[in-house]
C-alpha positions in Angstrom: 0.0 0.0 0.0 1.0 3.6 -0.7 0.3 5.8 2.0 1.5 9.9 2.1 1.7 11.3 5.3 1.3 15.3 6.2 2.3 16.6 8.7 3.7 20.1 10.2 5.9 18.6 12.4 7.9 15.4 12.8 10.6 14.6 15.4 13.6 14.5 15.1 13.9 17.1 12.6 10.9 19.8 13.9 8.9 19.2 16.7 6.7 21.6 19.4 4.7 18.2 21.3 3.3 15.2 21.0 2.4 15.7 17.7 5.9 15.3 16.4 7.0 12.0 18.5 4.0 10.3 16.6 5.3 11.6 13.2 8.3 10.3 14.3 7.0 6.6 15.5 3.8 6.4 13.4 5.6 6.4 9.4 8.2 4.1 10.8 6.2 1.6 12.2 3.4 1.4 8.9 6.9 1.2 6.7 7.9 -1.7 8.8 4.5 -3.8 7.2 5.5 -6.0 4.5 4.1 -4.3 1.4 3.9 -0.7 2.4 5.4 2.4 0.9 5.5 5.3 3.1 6.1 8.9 2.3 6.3 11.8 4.9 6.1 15.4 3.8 7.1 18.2 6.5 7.8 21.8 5.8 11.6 22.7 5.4 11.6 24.8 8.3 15.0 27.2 8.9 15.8 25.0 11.5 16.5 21.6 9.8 17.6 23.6 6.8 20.7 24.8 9.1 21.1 21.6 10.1 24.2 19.8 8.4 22.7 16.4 9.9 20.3 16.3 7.6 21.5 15.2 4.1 19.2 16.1 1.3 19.0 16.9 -2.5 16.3 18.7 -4.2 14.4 16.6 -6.5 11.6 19.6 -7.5 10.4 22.4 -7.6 7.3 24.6 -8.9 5.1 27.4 -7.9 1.8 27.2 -5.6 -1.0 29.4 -6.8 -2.8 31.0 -3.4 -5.5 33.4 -4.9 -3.5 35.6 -6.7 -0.1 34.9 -5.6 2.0 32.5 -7.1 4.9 31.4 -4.5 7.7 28.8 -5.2 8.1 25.8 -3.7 11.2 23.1 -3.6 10.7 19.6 -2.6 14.1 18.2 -0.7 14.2 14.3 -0.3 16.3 13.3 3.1 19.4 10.9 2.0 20.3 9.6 5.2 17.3 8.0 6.8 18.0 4.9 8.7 14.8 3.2 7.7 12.3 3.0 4.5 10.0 6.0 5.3 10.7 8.3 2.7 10.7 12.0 4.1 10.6 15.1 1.7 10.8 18.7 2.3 9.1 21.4 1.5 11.2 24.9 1.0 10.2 28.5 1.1 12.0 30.8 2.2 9.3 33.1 2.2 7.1 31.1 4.7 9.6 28.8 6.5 13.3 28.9 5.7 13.6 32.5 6.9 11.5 32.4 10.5 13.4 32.1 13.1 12.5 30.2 16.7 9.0 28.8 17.1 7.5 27.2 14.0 3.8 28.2 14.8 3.2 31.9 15.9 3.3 33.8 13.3 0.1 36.2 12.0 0.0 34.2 8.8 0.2 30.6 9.5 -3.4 30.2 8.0 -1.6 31.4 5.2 1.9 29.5 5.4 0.1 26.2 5.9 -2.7 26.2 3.2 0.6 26.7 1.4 2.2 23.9 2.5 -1.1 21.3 2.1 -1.5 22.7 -1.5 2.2 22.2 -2.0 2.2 18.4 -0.6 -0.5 17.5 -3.4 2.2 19.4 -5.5 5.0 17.5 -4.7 3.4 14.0 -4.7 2.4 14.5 -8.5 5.8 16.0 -8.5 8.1 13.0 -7.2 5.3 10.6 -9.1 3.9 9.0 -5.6 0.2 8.7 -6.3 -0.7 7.4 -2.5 -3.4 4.7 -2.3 -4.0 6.9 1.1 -3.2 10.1 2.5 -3.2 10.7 5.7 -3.2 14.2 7.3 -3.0 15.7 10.3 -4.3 18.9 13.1 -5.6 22.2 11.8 -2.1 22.8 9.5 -2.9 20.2 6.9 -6.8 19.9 7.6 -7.0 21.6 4.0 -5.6 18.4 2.1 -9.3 16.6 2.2 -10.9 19.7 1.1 -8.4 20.7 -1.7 -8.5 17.0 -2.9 -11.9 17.2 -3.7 -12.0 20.4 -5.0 -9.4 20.7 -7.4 -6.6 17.2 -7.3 -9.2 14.8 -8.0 -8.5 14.1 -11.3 -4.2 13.6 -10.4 -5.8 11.5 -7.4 -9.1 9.5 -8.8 -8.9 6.8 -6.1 -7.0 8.0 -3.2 -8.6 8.3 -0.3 -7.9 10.5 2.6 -7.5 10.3 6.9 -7.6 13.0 9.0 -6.4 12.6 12.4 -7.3 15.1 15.0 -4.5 15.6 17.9 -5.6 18.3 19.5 -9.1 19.8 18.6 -8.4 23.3 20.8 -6.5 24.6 18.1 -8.8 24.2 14.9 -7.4 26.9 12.1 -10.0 29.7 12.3 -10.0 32.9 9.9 -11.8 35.6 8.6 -14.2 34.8 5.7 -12.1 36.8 3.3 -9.4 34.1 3.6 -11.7 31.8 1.7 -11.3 34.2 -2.0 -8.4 35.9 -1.0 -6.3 32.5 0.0 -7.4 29.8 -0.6 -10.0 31.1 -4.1 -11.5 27.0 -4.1 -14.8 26.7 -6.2 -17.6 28.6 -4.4 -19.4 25.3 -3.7 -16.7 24.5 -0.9 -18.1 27.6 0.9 -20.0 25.6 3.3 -17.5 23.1 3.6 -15.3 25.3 5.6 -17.8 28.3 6.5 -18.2 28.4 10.6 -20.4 31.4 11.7 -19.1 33.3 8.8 -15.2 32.2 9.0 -13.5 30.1 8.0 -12.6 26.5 9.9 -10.0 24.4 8.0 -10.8 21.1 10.4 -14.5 21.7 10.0 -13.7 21.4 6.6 -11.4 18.2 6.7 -14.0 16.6 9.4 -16.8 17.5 6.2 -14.1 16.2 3.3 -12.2 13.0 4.6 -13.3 9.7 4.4 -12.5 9.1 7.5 -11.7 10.8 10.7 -9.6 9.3 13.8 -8.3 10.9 17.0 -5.6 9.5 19.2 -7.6 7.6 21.8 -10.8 5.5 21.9 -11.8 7.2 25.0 -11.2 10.9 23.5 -13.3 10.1 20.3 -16.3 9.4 22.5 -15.5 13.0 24.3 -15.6 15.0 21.3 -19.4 14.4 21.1 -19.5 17.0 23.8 -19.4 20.6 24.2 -17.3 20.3 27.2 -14.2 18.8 25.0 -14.8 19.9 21.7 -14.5 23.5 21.6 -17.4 24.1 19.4 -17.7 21.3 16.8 -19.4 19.1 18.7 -22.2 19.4 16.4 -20.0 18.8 13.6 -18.0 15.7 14.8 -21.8 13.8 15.9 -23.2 14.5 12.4 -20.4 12.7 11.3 -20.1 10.3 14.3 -20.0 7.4 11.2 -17.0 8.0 10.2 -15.2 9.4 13.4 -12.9 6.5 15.4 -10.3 6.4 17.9 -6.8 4.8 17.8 -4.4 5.5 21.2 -1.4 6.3 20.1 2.0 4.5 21.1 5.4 5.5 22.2 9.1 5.2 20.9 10.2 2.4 23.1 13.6 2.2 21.4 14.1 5.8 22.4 12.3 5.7 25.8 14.0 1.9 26.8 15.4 2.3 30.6 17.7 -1.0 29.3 19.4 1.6 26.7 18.4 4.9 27.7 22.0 7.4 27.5 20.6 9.5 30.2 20.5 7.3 33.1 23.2 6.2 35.5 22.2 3.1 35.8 20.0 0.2 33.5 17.1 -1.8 34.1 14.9 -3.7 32.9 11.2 -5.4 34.6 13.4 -8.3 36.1 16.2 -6.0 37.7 14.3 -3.0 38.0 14.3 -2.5 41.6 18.5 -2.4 42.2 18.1 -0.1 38.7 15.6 2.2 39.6 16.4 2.3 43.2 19.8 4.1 41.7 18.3 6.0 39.7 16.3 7.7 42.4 19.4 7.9 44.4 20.9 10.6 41.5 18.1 12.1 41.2 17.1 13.1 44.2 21.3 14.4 44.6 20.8 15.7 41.1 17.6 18.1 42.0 18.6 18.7 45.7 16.2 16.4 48.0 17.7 14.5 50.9 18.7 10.7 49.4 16.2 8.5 51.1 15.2 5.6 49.7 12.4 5.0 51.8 10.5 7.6 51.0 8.2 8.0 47.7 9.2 10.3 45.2 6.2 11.9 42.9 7.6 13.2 39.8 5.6 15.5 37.1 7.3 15.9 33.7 5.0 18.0 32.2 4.4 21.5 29.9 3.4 23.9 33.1 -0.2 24.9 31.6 -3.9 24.9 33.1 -5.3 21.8 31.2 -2.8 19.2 32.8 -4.4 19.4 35.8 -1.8 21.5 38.0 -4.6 23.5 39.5 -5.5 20.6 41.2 -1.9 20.0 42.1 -1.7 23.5 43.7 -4.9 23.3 45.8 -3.7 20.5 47.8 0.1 20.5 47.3 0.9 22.0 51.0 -2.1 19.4 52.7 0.1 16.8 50.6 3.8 17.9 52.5 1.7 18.2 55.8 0.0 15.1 56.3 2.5 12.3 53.7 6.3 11.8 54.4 7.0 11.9 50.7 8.8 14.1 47.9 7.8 16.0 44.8 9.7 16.8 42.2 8.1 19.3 39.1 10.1 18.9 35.5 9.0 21.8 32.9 8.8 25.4 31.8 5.1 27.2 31.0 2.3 29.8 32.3 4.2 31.8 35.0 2.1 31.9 37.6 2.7 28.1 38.1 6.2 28.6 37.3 6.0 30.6 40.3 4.0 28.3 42.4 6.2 25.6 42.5 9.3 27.9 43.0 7.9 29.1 46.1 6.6 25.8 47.3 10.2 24.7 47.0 11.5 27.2 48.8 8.8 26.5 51.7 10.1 22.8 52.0 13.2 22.6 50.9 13.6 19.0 51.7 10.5 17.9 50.2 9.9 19.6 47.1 12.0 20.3 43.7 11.3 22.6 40.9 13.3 22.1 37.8 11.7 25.2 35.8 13.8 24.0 32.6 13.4 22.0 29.2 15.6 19.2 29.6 15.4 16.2 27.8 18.1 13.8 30.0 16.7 15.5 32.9 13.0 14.1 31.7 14.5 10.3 30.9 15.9 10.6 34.7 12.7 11.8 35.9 10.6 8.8 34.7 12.9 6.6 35.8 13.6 7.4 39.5 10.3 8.5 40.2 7.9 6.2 42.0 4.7 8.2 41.4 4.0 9.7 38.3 1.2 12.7 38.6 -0.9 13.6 35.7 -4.0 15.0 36.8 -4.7 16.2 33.2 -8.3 17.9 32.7 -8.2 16.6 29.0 -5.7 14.3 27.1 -6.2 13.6 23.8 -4.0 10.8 24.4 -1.1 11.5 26.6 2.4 10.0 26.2 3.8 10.9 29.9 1.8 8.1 31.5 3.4 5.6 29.0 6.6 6.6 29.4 6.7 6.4 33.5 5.1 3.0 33.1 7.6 1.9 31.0 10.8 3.0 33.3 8.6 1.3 36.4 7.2 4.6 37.7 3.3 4.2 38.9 1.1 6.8 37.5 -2.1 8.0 39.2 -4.4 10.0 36.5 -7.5 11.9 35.5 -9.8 9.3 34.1 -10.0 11.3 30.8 -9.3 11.1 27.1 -6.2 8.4 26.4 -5.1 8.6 30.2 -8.5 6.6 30.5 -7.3 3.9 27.6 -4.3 3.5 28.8 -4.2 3.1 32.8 -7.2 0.9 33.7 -7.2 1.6 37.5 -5.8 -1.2 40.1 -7.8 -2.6 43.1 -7.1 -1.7 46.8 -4.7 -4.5 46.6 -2.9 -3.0 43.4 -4.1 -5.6 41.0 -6.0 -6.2 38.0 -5.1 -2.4 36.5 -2.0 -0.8 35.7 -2.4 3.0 38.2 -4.2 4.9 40.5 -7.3 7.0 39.0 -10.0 9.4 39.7 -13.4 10.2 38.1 -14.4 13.6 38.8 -12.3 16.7 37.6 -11.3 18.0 41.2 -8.9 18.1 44.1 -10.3 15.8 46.6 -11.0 13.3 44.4 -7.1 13.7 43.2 -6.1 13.7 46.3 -7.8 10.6 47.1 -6.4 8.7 44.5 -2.5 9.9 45.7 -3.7 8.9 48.8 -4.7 5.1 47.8 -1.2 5.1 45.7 0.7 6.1 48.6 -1.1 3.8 50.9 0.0 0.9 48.7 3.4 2.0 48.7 3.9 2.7 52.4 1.6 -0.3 54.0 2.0 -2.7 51.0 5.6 -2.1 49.4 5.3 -6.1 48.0 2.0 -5.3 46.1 4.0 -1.8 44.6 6.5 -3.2 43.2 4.8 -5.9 41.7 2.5 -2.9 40.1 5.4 -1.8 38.7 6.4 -5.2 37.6 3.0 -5.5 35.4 3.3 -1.8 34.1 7.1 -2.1 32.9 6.1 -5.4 30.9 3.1 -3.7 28.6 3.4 -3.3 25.2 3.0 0.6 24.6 4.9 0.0 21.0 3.6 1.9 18.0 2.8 -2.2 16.4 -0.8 -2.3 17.7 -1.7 1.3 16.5 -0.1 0.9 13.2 -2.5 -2.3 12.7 -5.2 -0.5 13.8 -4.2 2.3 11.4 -4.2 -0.5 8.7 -7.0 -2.2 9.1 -9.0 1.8 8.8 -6.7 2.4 5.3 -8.0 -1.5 4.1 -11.4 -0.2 5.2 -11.5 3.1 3.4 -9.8 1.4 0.0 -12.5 -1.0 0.6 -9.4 -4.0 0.5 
C-alpha cells in the first residue's frame, strides 16, 4: 500500500509536542508492514535547513498558486534515513526557511500552511507517488481533504484520505475573506469550511475526509460533547459514522530504561528495583532532595499549563507535604504563575519539594525513571504520552480518568491488582487527592503489592505495532481492500 503522510511537524527534525514524536513513530512503524510504501512530507523549516545532519538533494520544484499569488516551492528528499520511510521537504524561504524560533506563531500561519497542504498534493504529482491513502494531520494540513476534492481529483481519482485530530483546541479559524483571498477553491466548498461566517480548516477536513480518527478511543467518545470539543461538537456527531479512535503508542527504542543514554544506571522489569532504586538515588542528589530511599518520590514531567491538571496540584500541594512523608519533584517550563508556584513551594520545604523550571530532555529520561509516582491530573488528554513513558521505566502513575489517560491506565484494586495506576473520576482536588492517597497507601503499607505494580506496568506493550494495525486495518477499510 502507498500511503503519504502530512504533517507540520515530525521529530527529530521539527517538533513543538506530541504531535511530532507520533510523526516520528507512526511512518516508521506502517513502513515496517511488509508491502507498504510510506512517504512523509514536513515543511523545510530554517531549523532543519541549518542543520548539516540532515542530508538532502532537491528533487523539485514549482510554484503554488494562493488566490493571486504565485509562490515557489522546492521539494528536498532526506538521504540519510536509517529506515524505509521516505521523508521530503518542502522549501520556502518566504514562509519557512527565513523564520526564526517557534515554527507556529506567526500572524500568517493560515496562510503558510494552506501553502504547504497545497504544495504536498504538488510535490506527490511531483516525485510521481500517487498514494493509495493520504493521511493528514491537526488544523495545519486539515485543507488536504478539502483541496482533494476540489481541485486534485482528477491527479488523485482513487485515493482516499485520513484525518487525524491531535488536539481539537486549536482548529485553524479565519476571517471569511481568507476563503477568496487564500485559498480562491470553487464557491461550492463555501459551506465546507464556513463556521459562523469564518473560515474553519478542520470543520472542513471533518466534512471532506473519508474518514476521521483521534488518538484515543476514549477521546473520540468526548468529542461528542461541548465540554471537549470546543465548538464542533455538532459537527463531529453528524459525522459520528466515520469518526474513530486509535491511542497512540510510544518510541520504546528511544524511551527503553535497558538503553536509555541519560541514566546512570539500566534496568529492565526483572532487575528493576536495584536499577531504579539508583536512579532515584541521583536524582534526588541531582535536584537537591535528601537521598532516602524509603521515602516516595512523585515526579511530574510535564508542559506547566492549566489543562494538565496542575490547579489541582496547587490546591492541595501544601495538605500533601503536611500530612504524607513523601517528595515531589516538578520537570518543565510554561504559564508563570505556576512557574512561580512551585518555586515558592520549593522554597517552603526545601527538603521535600524540587522545581526544575527548565526543558531538559536527560533530565525528563531521569525523571521517569527514579520517580515512583508519576502525577498527571490532566483535565483533558487527547491521548497523553507521559503516562506511557513512566510506566515503561517502572514509575506508577495516578491520573484523571479522561481522554487516552483513560485507555491506557485501567485503575488497580485496593490491593494494586488487576489495573495498571491509581485514577480518579471527577475533575477536582479531593477526588485527586484521594487517588494519591490510595497510591501512597500501597506504597507505604503494601511495598510487595507496589512493586509488583510496577512489575505488570514495565512489561506492557505501549509499542507503536498495535496502533499501526489499527491504522491499517481503517486504510484497508476506506480502499474498501
Amino acid at each position: 500500500m502507498k500511503i503519504a503522510i502530512l504533517a507540520s511537524e515530525g521529530a527529530p527534525y521539527a517538533k513543538s509536542g506530541g504531535l511530532g514524536d507520533v510523526m516520528e513513530a507512526l511512518p516508521a512503524a506502517l513502513a515496517r508492514i511488509e508491502g507498504n510504501e510510506v512517504v512523509l512530507i514536513l515543511p523545510y523549516y530554517k531549523k532543519i535547513k541549518e542543520n548539516p545532519a540532515y542530508e538532502v538533494e532537491q528533487v523539485a520544484q514549482f510554484h503554488v498558486a494562493l488566490g493571486w499569488r504565485r509562490q515557489y516551492a522546492g521539494i528536498f528528499r532526506l538521504l540519510n534515513r536509517n529506515d524505509s520511510v521516505q521523508v521530503f521537504f518542502v522549501d520556502s524561504q518566504y514562509y519557512f526557511g527565513a523564520r526564526p524560533g517557534a515554527i507556529y506563531g506567526d500572524v500568517d500561519d493560515g496562510e503558510r500552511f494552506a501553502f504547504f497542504s497545497k504544495a504536498c498534493l504538488d510535490a506527490l504529482v511531483a516525485v510521481d507517488f500517487v498514494p493509495d491513502v493520504i493521511q493528514c494531520n491537526d488544523w495545519q494540513t486539515a485543507l488536504v481533504p478539502t483541496l482533494l476534492h476540489a481541485q486534485y481529483r482528477a491527479l488523485f481519482p482513487n485515493t482516499k484520505c485520513m484525518y487525524t485530530i491531535h488536539n481539537i483546541e486549536y482548529q485553524g479559524w479565519a476571517h471569511g475573506d481568507f476563503f477568496d483571498d487564500v485559498l480562491a477553491l470553487p464557491w461550492e466548498y463555501r459551506n465546507t469550511l464556513d463556521m459562523g461566517g469564518s473560515v474553519n480548516l478542520m470543520k472542513g477536513a471533518i466534512e471532506s475526509a473519508d474518514l476521521v480518527t483521534t488518538v484515543s478511543q476514549t477521546y473520540a467518545r468526548e468529542l461528542m460533547y461541548p465540554y471537549y470539543a470546543h465548538g464542533l461538537d455538532g459537527i463531529l456527531a453528524s459525522n459520528a459514522w466515520k469518526l474513530t479512535g486509535i491511542t497512540n503508542g510510544i518510541d520504546v527504542g528511544t524511551f527503553n530504561p535497558e538503553t536509555d543514554p541519560h541514566l546512570p544506571a539500566h534496568f529492565n522489569a526483572d532487575s528493576f528495583r536495584e536499577g531504579k532504586a539508583a536512579c532515584k538515588a541521583a536524582l534526588q542528589e541531582e535536584v537537591g532532595l535528601p537521598i532516602r530511599e524509603d521515602v516516595p518520590l512523585m515526579v511530574m514531567v510535564t508542559r506547566l499549563a492549566g489543562h494538565k491538571g496542575l490547579d489541582l496540584l496547587c490546591y492541595i500541594a501544601r495538605r500533601l507535604m503536611w500530612e504524607e512523608d513523601c517528595q515531589l519533584l516538578v520537570v518543565g517550563t510554561g504559564e508563570p504563575r505556576f512557574e512561580q508556584f512551585f518555586r515558592e513551594l520549593a522554597a517552603e520545604f526545601p527538603d521535600r519539594v524540587a522545581a526544575k523550571l527548565i526543558f531538559d530532555l536527560g533530565l525528563a529520561a531521569r525523571t521517569y525513571a527514579g520517580g515512583d509516582i508519576y502525577l498527571m491530573p490532566s483535565k483533558s488528554e487527547p491521548c497523553g504520552l507521559s503516562q506511557m513513558n513512566a510506566m515503561r521505566y517502572g514509575t506508577v502513575p495516578v491520573v484523571h480518568s479522561t481522554g487516552g489517560l483513560k485507555d491506557t491506565v485501567p485503575p488497580v484494586d485496593e490491593n494494586g491488582q488487576n489495573g495498571l495506576g491509581f485514577t480518579f473520576q471527577s475533575y477536582n482536588a479531593d477526588d485527586f487527592y484521594g487517588a494519591l492517597k490510595r497510591c501512597l497507601r500501597l506504597y507505604n503499607e503494601m511495598p510487595e503489592a507496589f512493586r509488583a505494580l510496577q512489575y505488570t506496568d514495565m512489561c506492557q506493550d505501549f509499542s507503536w505495532n498495535v496502533p499501526a494495525g489499527k491504522y491499517m486495518e481503517l486504510f484497508h477499510q476506506m480502499l474498501g481492500w
